[in-house]
C-alpha positions as CSV (number, residue, x, y, z in Angstrom):
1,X,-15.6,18.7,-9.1
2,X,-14.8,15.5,-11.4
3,X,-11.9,13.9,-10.2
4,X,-9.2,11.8,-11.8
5,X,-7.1,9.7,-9.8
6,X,-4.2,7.5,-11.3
7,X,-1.8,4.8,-10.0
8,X,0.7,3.8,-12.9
9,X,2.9,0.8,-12.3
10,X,6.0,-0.1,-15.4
11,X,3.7,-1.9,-17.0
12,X,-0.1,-1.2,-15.5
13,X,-1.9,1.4,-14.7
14,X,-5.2,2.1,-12.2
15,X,-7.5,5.0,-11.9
16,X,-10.9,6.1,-10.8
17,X,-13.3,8.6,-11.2
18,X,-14.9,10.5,-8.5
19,X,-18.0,12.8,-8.0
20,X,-17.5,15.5,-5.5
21,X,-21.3,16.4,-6.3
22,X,-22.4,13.3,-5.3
23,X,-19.8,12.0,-3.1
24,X,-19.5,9.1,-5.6
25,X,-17.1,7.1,-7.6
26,X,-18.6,6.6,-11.4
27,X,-16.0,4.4,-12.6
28,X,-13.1,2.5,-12.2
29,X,-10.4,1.2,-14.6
30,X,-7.5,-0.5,-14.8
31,X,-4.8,-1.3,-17.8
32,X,-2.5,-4.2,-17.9
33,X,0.5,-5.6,-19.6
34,X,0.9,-2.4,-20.7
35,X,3.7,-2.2,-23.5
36,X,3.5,-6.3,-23.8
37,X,1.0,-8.5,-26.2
38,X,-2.2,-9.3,-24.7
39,X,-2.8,-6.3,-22.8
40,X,-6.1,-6.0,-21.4
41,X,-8.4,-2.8,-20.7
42,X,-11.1,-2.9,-18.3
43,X,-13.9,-0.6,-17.0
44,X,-16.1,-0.6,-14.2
45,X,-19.1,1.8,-14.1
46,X,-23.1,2.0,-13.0
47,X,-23.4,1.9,-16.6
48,X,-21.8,-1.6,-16.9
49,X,-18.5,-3.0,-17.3
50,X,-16.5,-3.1,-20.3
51,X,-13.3,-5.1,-21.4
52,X,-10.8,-5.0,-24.1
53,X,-8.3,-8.0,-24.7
54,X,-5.6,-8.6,-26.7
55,X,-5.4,-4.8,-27.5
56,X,-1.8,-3.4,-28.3
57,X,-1.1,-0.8,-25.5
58,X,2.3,0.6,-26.6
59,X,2.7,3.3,-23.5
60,X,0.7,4.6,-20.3
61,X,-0.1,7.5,-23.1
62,X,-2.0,5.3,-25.1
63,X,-3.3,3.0,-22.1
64,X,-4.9,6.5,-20.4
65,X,-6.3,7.7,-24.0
66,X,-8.0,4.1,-24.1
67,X,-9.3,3.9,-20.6
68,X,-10.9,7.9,-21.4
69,X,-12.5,6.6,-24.6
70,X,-14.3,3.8,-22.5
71,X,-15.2,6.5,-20.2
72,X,-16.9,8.2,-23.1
73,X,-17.9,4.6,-24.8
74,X,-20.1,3.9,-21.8
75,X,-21.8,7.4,-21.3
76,X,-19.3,7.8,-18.0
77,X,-18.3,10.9,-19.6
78,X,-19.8,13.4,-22.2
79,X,-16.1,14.9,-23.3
80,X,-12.8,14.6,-21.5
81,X,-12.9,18.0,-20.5
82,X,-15.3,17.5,-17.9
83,X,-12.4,16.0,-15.6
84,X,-11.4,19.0,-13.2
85,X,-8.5,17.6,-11.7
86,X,-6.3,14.9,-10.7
87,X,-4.2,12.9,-8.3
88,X,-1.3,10.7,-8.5
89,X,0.0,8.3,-6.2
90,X,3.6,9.0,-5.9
91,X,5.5,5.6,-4.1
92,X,8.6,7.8,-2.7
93,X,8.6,11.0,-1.9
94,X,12.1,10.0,0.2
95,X,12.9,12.9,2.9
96,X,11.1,15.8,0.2
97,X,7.4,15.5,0.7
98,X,6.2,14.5,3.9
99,X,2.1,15.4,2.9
100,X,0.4,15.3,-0.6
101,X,1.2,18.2,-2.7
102,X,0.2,20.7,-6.0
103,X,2.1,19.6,-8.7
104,X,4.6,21.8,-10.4
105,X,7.4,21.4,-12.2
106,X,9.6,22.1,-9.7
107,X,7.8,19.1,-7.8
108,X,8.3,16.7,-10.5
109,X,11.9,17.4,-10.8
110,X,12.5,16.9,-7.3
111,X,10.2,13.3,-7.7
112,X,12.7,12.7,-10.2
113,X,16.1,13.5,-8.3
114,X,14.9,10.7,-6.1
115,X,13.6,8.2,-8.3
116,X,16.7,5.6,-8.0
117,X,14.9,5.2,-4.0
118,X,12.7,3.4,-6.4
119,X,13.3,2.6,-9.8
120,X,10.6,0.8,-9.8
121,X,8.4,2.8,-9.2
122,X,9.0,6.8,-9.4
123,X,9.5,6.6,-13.3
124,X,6.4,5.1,-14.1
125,X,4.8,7.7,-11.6
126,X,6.4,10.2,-13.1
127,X,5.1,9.2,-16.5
128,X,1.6,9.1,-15.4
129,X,1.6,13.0,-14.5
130,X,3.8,13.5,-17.6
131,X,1.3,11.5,-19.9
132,X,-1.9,13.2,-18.0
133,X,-1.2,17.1,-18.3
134,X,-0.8,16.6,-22.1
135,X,-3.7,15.1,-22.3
136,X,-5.7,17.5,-19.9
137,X,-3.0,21.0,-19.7
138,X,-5.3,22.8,-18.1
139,X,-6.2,21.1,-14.8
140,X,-4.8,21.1,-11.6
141,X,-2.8,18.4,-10.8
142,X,-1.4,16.6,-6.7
143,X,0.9,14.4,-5.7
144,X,-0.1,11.5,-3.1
145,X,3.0,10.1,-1.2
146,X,3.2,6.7,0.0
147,X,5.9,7.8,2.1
148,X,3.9,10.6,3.7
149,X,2.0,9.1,6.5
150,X,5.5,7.5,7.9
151,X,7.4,11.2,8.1
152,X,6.2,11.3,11.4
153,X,9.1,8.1,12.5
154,X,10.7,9.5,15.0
155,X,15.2,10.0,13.6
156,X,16.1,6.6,16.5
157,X,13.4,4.0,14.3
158,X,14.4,5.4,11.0
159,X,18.4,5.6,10.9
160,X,20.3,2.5,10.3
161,X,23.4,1.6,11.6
162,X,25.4,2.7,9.0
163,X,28.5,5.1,8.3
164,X,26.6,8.7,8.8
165,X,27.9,9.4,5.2
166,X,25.1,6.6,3.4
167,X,22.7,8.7,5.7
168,X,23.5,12.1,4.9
169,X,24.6,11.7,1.1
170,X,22.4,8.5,-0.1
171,X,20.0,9.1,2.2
172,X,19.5,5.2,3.4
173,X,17.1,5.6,6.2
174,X,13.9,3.9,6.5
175,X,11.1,5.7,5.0
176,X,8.0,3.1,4.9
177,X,4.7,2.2,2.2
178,X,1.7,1.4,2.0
179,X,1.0,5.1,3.4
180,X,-2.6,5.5,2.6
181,X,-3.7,2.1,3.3
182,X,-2.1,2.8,7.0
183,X,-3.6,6.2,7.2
184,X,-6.8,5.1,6.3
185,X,-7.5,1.9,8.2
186,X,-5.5,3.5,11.8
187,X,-8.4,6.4,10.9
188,X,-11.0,3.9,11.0
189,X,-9.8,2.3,14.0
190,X,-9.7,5.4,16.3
191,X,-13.9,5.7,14.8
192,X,-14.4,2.0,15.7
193,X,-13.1,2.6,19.6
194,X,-15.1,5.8,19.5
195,X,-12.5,7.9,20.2
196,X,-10.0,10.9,18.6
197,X,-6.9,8.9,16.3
198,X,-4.8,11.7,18.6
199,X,-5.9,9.5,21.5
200,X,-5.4,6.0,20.0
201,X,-2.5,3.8,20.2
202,X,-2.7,0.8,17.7
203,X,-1.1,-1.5,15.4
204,X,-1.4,-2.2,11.7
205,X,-1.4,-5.2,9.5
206,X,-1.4,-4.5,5.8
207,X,-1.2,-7.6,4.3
208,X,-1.2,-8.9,0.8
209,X,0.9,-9.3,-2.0
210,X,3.2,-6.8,-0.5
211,X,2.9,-6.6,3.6
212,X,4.2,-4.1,5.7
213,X,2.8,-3.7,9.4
214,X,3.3,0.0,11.2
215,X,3.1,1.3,15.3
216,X,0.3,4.4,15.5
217,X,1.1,6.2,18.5
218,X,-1.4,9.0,19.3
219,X,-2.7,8.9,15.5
220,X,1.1,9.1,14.3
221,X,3.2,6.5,12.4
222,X,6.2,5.9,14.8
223,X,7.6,3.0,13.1
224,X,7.0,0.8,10.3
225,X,8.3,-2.7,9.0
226,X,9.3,-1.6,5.7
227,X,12.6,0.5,5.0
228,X,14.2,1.6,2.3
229,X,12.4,0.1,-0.3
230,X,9.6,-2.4,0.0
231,X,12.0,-5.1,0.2
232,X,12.6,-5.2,4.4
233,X,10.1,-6.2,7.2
234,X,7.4,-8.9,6.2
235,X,7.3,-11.9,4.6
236,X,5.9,-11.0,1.2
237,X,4.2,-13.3,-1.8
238,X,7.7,-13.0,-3.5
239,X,9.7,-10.7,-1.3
240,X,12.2,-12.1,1.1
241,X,11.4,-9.5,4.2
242,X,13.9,-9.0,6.9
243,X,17.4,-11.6,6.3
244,X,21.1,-10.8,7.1
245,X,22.5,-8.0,5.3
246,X,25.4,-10.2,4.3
247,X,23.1,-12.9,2.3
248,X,23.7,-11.0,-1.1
249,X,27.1,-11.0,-1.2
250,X,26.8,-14.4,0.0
251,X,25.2,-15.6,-2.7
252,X,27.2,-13.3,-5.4
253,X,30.4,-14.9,-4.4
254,X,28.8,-18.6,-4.3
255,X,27.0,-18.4,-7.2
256,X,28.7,-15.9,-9.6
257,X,25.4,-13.7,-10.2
258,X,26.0,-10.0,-10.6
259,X,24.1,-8.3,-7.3
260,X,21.7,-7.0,-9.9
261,X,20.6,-11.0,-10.4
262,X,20.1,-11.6,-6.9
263,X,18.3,-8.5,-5.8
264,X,16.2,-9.6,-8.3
265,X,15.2,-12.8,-6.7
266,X,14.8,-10.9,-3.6
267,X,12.0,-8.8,-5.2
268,X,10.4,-11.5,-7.2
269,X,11.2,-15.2,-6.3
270,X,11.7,-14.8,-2.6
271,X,9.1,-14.4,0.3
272,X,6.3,-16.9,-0.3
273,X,7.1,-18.1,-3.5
274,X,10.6,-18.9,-2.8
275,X,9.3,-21.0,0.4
276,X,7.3,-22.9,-1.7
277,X,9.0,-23.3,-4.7
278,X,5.4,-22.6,-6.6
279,X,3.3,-20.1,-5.0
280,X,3.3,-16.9,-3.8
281,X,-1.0,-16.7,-3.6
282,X,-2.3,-17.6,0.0
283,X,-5.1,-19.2,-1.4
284,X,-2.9,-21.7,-3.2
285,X,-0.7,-22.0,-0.5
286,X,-3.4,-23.0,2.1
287,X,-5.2,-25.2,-0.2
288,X,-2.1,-27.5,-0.1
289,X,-1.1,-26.9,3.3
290,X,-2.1,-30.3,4.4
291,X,-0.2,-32.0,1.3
292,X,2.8,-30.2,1.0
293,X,5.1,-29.5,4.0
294,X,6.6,-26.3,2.4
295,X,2.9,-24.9,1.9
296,X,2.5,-25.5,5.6
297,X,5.8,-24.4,6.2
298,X,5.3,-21.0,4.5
299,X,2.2,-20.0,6.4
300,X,4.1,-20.8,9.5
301,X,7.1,-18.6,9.2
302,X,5.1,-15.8,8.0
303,X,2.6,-15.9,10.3
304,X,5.7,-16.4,12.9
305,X,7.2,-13.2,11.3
306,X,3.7,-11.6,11.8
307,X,3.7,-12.2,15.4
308,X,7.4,-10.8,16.0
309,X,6.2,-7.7,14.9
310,X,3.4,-7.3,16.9
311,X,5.7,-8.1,19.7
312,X,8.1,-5.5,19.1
313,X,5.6,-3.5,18.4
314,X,3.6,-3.5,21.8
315,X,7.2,-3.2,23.8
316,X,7.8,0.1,21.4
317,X,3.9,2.0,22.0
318,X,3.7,0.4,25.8
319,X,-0.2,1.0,25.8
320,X,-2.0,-0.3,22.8
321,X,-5.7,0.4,22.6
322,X,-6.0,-1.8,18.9
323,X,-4.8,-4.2,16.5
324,X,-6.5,-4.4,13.0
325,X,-6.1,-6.6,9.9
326,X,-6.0,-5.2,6.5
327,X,-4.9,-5.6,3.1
328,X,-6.1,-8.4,0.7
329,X,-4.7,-11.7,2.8
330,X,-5.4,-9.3,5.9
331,X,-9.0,-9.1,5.1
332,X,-10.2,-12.4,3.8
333,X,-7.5,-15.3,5.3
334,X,-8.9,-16.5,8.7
335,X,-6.0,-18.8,8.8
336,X,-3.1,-16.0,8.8
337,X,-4.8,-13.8,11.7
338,X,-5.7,-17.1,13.9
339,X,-1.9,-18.3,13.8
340,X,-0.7,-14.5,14.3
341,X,-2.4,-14.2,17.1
342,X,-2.7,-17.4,18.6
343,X,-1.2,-17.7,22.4
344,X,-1.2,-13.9,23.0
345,X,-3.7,-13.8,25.6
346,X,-0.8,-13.1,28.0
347,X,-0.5,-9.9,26.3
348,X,-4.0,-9.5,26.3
349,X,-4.8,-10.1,23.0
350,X,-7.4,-12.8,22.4
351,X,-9.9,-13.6,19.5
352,X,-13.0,-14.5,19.0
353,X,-12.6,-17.4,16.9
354,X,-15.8,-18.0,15.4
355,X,-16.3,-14.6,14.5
356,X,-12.6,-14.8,12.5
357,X,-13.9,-17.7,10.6
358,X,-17.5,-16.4,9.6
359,X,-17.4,-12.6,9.0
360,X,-18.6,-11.1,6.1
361,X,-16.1,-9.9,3.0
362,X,-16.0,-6.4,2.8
363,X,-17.4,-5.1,5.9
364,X,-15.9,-3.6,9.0
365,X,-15.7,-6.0,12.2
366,X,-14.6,-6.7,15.7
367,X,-13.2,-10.2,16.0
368,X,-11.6,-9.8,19.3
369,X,-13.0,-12.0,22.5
370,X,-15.0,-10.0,24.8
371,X,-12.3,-10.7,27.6
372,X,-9.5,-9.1,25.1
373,X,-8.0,-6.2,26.8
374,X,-7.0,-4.9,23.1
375,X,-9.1,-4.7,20.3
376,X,-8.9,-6.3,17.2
377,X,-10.6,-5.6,13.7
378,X,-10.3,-6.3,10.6
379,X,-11.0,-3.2,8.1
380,X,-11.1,-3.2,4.5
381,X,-8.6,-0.9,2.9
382,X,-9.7,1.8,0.4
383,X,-6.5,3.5,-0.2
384,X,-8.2,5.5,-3.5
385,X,-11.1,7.7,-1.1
386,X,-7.4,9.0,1.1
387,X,-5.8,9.9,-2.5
388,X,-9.3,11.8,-3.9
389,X,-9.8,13.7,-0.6
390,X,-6.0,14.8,-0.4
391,X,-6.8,15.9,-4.0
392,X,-9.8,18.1,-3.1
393,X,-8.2,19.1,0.3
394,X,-5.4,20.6,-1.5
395,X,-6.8,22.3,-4.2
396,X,-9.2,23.9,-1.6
397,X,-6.4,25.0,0.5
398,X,-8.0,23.2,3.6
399,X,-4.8,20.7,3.7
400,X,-2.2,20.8,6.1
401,X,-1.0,17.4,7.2
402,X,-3.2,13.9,7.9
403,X,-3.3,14.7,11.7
404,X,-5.3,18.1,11.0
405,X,-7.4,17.3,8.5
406,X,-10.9,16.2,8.9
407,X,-11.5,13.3,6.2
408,X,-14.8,12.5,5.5
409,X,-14.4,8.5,7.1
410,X,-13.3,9.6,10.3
């Protein structure tokens, strides 16, 4: 089975292709500034790579019919029609979908009756599937929830204090992201301690661009950082994370912006870049740290935030057998899991310092001392393989829920 697997944003647009056969990915593409000048196409393959710049991209209808013809262009694929089926990552699935799902029309209504949980997001989701079964009606196609892996929060972690009538009719509760990035990677962990995920206790750190962090008791998410929306929790490249509820009106009255304006700056010049006043990249930020106070300031408060959460964390799961880093800062930024962790041992926590300076990108690694009563790892993400195995695990009826299935990196 050829398998297409597509993650549309408002204005890009990801997606690979994978070999059941083979057990392979053949290619992977990507479109950007889609419906803007300068859009760019690009396609990654055994058979080379190939970009297009400065190509009008007017929709995700025309970006998809591009990124096919480069599939073609490069001898990926013979003829469209050799793509079986496909999966789409879905960012909420709200309180419907707690596991990845056959798409119907039924489904896709019921995406759409909670698309204002994300505006951001669901519509552009919505217009991948949309876009796809026009162009290939006669494949099967599955939702992948971001949301999923976090329907196991127990109601006490994900209710707000709020009037029981923005619960039950608006449905604000916390629902938690990064889903598949926390699936995987708490999957990987159990395999690195050699035991069952329904045996492990552990905490996550996703962190890049967007950050969340989530408790795994027994292989099950039991809390998570982010709420609502991606907005709460972590400090973010340019979200503002966890602050007083009462800041936006705040700064509505004081300033005259409509709340629209200032949940705006929340999404996009807060977190990092509002810190810093010109960054939101922690490669930028740490390559001024010892010039610029706010750089240093910036890695301090969110590695401070960082280590709140871990705190929090531990009181919540008692026992934890693991902690492991993950996400693009996660992965590759020494600095950020030194300062996180640094003066934990009394929790017994400890790292193995040069080891967090001088692993290798892109492989799996212990960088915890070896008198650290917890573990801790750092695991590259790879959010795609959980969205193509949900895919065939659906279609081949074998999928119930992420605790019962048996995915092929466990």
């Amino acid at each position: 089975m050829l398998i297409l697997t597509l993650n549309c944003g408002s204005s890009s647009l990801k997606c690979q292709l994978y070999d059941e056969a083979s057990n392979k990915i053949i290619a992977k593409a990507a479109a950007d500034r889609i419906g803007l000048s300068g859009a760019v196409i690009s396609v990654k393959s055994d058979n080379g790579e190939i970009t297009v710049k400065d190509k009008i991209i007017t929709d995700h209808k025309e970006a998809i019919e591009s990124i096919l013809k480069c599939f073609k262009d490069s001898a990926v694929l013979k003829d469209i029609n050799e793509i079986e089926a496909a999966g789409h990552r879905i960012v909420h699935g709200g309180d419907l979908f707690q596991k990845s799902t056959l798409i119907d029309e039924s489904v896709i209504q019921q995406i759409e009756s909670i698309s204002h949980l994300a505006p951001l997001h669901n519509p552009a989701n919505i217009l991948g599937i949309r876009v796809l079964q026009k162009i290939l009606p006669n494949i099967s196609h599955v939702a992948v929830f971001d949301t999923a892996f976090h329907s196991s929060i127990p109601e006490k972690a994900y209710r707000y204090a709020v009037c029981d009538e923005w619960y039950s009719k608006y449905k604000v509760r916390r629902y938690g992201f990064h889903g598949s990035s926390h699936l995987y990677v708490s999957k990987r962990t159990a395999k690195m301690l050699g035991k069952p995920a329904s045996e492990c206790n552990m905490i996550i750190l996703h962190v890049g661009n967007g950050a969340s962090i989530t408790a795994v008791e027994n292989g099950l998410s039991v809390d998570t950082s982010m709420g609502m929306t991606p907005l709460e929790g972590l400090i973010m490249g340019t979200r503002c994370g966890d602050i007083d509820a009462s800041v936006p009106a705040f700064i509505t009255k004081m300033t005259g912006k409509c709340i629209e304006e200032v949940d705006e700056i929340l999404y996009k010049k807060s977190g990092l870049l509002g810190i810093t006043g010109k960054y939101s990249d922690r490669r930028d930020i740490e390559a001024n740290m010892e010039t610029d106070k706010l750089c240093k300031m910036a890695v301090d408060m969110e590695c401070y935030r960082l280590k709140k959460y871990i705190g929090s964390y531990m009181a919540v799961l008692n026992k934890v057998d693991a902690l492991s880093f993950t996400g693009g800062v996660g992965e590759n930024s020494s600095l950020i899991r030194e300062k996180t962790l640094e003066n934990l041992e009394y929790l017994g926590i400890e790292i193995d310092k040069e080891k967090n300076r001088n692993l290798k990108r892109g492989v799996e690694i212990e960088i915890s001392a070896s008198s650290s009563k917890i573990k801790v790892f750092v695991i590259p993400t790879d959010e795609e393989i959980v969205l193509t195995e949900d895919v065939i695990a659906v279609l081949n009826g074998k999928y119930k829920d992420h605790s019962s299935y048996s995915y092929s990196f466990l």
